[in-house]
N, C-alpha and C positions, 0 to 999 in steps of 0.2 A: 567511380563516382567522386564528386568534386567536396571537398569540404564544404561551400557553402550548402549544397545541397543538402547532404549529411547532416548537416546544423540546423538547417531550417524545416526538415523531418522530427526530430527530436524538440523544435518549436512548436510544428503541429501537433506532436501529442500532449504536449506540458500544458497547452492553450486550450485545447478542444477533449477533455479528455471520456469527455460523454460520447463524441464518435468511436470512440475505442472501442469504449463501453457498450458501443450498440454493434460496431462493429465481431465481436467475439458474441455475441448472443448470435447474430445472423447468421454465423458458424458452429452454432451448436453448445458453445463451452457455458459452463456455469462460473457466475464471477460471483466472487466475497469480498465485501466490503472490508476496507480496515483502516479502523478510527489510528491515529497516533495513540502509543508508539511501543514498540519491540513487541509486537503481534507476532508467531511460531507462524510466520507466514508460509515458512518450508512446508509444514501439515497441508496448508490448502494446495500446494502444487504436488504434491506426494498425493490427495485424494483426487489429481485431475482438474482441478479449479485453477481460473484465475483469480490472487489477489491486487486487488486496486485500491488503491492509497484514498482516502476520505480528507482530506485538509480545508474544506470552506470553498469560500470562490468569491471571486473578486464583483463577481454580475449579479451576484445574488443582495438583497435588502430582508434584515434578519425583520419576519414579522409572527407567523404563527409558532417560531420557537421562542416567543414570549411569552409565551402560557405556560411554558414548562422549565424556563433559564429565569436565573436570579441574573439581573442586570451588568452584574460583576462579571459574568462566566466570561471568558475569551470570547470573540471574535469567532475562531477557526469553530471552538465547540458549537456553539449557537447557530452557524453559516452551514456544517455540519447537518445538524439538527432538522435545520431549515429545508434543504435539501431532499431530509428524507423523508417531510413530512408534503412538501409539494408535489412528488409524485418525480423528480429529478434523477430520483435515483432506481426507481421502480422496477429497475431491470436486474437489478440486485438478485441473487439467488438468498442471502443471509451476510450477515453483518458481526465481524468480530469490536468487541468496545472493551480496550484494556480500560486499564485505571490507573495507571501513571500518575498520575496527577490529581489534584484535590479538585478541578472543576472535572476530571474522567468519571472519576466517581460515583456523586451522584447523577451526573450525564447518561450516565451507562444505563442508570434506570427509567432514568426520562425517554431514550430511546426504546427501553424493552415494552416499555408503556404505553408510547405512543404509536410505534410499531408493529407490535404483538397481530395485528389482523393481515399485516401485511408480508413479512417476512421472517423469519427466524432471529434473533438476535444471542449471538453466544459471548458471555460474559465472562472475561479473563481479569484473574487477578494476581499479578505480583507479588513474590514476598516479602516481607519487610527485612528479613534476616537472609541472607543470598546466601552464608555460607556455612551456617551450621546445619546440621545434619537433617533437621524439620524443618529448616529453610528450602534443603534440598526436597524432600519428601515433597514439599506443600507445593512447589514448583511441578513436577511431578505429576503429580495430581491435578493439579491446573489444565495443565497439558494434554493430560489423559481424557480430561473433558472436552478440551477443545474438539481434540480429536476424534471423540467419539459424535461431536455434534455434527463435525463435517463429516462423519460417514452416514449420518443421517440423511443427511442434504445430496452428499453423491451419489446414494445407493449401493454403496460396495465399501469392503473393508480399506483401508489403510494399511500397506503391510510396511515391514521394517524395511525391505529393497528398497520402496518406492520412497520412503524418507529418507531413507541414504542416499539416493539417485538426486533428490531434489535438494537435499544439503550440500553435495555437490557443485550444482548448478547455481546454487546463491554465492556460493565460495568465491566462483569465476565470476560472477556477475559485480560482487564485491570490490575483487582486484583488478577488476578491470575500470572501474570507478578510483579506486584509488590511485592509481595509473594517470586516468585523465586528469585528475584534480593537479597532480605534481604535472602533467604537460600542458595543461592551459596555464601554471605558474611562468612557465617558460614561453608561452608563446601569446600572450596578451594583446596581440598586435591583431590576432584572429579570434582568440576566444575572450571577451570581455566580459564585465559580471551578470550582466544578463543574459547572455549566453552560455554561459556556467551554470547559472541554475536554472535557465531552460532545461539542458542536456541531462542533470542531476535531478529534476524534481521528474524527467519521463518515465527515470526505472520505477515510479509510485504504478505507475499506469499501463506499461507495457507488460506482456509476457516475459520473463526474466529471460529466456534462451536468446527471442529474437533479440530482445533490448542488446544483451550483451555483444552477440553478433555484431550487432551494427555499432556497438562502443569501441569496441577491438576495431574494427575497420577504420571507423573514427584517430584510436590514438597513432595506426600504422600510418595514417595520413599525417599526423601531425611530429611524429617521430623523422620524416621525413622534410621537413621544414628546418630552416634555419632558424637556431634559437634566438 
């Protein structure tokens, strides 16, 4: 397969990500939503979910998430919002809403609220202290929820295998990104900036195994090239 090809795949899904999105329900999988940012995404591929990236959208005009967003909020959170409340995203099995951030925050309840009839919404929160001991715990614990919401959602446990199995698989999907990032450095003549972050914003949207698959195929092609 030809690098432009390969390029303009990873266009189609960075573009259209709601065909994905419909695409994988057609095939049976249950998809989790996940707002930015550092969501234990591992947990939803470990209980058999797909997670997909929630970042706004460019086609969308923020309207009935003005009833619920202070004017201030970003863009992406309110675009977000917007989304989940027009029916855009309805195909949603449940939705993770860290809190990163001072507009994630209260966001996250704005969603559990306006939500609440429609899907599940599981509420993750950060710790402020990363390294002491009840930093770790509180982390922990976090986590423990998350993951108990998602076994709500898939009907079966989460075991330690299948997190290990999908920590794994983010590993590679990882280094194979970091990879591409230092060979589109070198090869700028094919991969330009928006073709960069076409290729980098698909792994939001894709199945992490295939996504990877075809990233690897991608840098072999490009490792192949003269720099």
């Amino acid at each position: 397969m030809s690098t432009e090809v390969m390029l303009n795949e990873f266009k189609e899904v960075s573009e259209h990500p709601y065909r994905v999105l419909s695409q994988y329900k057609k095939e049976g999988k249950k998809v989790i939503g996940v707002l930015p940012y550092y969501a234990p995404v591992e947990l939803v591929v470990a209980a058999g979910m797909v997670p997909m990236g929630i970042w706004g959208s460019n086609n969308k005009t923020i309207s009935m998430a003005k009833e619920y967003c202070a004017t201030f909020y970003c863009t992406i959170a309110q675009l977000a919002l917007e989304m989940l409340l027009d029916g855009t995203l309805d195909q949603l099995d449940g939705v993770i809403t860290p809190t990163i951030c001072d507009t994630l925050r209260p966001m996250s309840q704005n969603i559990r609220v306006a939500m609440s009839e429609k899907l599940p919404c599981i509420f993750l929160a950060h710790p402020q202290n990363r390294f002491a001991d009840f930093g770790k715990q509180f982390c922990m614990d976090q986590y423990d929820h998350v993951k108990g919401e998602l076994e709500n959602i898939a009907g079966h446990e989460i075991k330690s295998e299948d997190i290990a199995a999908a920590i794994k698989v983010y590993n590679k999907s990882r280094a194979a990104r970091r990879e591409f990032v230092k060979l589109a450095s070198d090869h700028c003549d094919v991969i330009d900036p928006i073709m960069r972050s076409a290729v980098l914003k698909a792994a939001w949207f894709m199945d992490k195994a295939e996504y990877t698959e075809k990233l690897n195929a991608l840098n072999a092609e490009l490792k192949a090239l003269p720099a």
